[in-house]
C-alpha positions in Angstrom: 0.8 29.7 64.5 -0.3 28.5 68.0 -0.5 25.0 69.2 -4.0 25.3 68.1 -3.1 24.9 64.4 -3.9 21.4 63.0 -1.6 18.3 64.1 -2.4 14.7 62.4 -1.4 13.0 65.7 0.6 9.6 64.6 -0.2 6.4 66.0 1.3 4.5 69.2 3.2 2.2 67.3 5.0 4.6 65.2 5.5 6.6 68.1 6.9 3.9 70.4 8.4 1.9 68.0 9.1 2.7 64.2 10.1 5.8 65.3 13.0 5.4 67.7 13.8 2.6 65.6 14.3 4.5 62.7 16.5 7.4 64.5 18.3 4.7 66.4 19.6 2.7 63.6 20.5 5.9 61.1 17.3 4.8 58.9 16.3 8.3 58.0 17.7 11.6 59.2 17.2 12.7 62.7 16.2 15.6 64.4 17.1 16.1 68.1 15.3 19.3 69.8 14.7 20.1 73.7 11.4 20.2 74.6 9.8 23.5 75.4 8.6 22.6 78.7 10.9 19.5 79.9 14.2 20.5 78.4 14.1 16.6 78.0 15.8 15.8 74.6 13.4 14.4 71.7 14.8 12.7 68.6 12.6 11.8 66.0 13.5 10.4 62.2 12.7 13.9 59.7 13.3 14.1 55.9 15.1 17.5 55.8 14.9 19.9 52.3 17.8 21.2 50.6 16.0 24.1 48.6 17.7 26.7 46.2 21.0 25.7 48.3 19.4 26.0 52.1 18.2 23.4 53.9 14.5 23.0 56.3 12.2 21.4 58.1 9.0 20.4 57.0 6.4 19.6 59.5 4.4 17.0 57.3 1.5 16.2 60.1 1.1 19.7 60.4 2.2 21.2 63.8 3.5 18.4 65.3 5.4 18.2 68.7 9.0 18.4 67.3 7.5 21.5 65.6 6.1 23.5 68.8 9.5 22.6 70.5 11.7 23.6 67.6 9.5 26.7 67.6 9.6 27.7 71.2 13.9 26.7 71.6 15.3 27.7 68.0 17.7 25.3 67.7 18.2 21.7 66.7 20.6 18.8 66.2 20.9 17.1 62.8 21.9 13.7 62.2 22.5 12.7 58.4 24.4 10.3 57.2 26.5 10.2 59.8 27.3 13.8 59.9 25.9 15.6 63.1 25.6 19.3 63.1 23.8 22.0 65.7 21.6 24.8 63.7 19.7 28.3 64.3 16.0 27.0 63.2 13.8 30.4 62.0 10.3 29.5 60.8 9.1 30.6 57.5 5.8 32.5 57.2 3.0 30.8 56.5 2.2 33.0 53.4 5.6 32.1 52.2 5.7 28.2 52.6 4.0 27.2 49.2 7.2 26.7 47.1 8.9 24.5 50.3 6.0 22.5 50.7 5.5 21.7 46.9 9.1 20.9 46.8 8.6 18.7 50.1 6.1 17.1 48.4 7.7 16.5 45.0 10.5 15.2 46.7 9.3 13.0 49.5 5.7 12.3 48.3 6.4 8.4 47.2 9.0 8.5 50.8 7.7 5.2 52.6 5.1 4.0 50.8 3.5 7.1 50.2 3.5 8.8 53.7 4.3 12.2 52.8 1.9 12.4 50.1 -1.0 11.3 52.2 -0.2 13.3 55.2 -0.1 16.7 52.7 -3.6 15.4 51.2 -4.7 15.2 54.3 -3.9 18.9 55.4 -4.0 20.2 51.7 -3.0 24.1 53.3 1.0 24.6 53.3 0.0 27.0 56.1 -0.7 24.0 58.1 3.0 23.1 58.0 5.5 24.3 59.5 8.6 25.1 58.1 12.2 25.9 59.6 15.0 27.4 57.8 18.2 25.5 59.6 21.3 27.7 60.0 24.7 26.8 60.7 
């Protein structure tokens, strides 16, 4: 998938502010990935999946920044309840994302007042989301 593949863009306010906030304060999960051009370090508040004993990624706006950088470096920082850990990130197929973006869904779909759900209505195609296996 190229960085031609739809991307909800989010807003200024939850880019600037909600955002950072939420990563900054331990609100949510965060994901810290080097960015594929900059080598700058992005962390952004994500809502990782532990599936059939593995965890991943979901890209719920589709293919979003963090998701073209995670792409491009392969490997990540996870921040969870106060547990940090580096992983190996490997993208699933598209033809195989279906059964990790139903689970997504059923999982986070009510996550901040309905976010997730209206983000996965919005691209209704699990193609359009990418999705990293994390590895230890």
């Amino acid at each position: 998938m190229g960085d031609g593949a739809p991307y909800r863009k989010s807003g200024f306010f939850n880019n600037r502010v909600v955002n950072p906030l939420m990563a900054a304060l331990g609100l949510a999960p965060a994901l810290t990935v080097r960015g594929r051009a900059s080598g700058r370090r992005y962390t952004m508040p994500v809502l990782p999946l532990e599936y059939e004993g593995k965890r991943y990624l979901v890209a719920p706006r589709g293919n979003t920044h963090w998701a073209r950088n995670l792409r491009a470096v392969g490997e990540c920082e996870l921040r969870a309840g106060g547990r940090k850990g580096r992983f190996k990130a490997r993208e699933i197929p598209a033809a195989e994302r279906a059964p990790l973006v139903a689970a997504y869904v059923q999982r986070y779909g009510s996550k901040y007042g309905g976010f997730v759900a209206k983000e996965f209505a919005a691209l209704p195609d699990p193609a359009d989301h990418p999705v990293f296996l994390l590895e230890a």
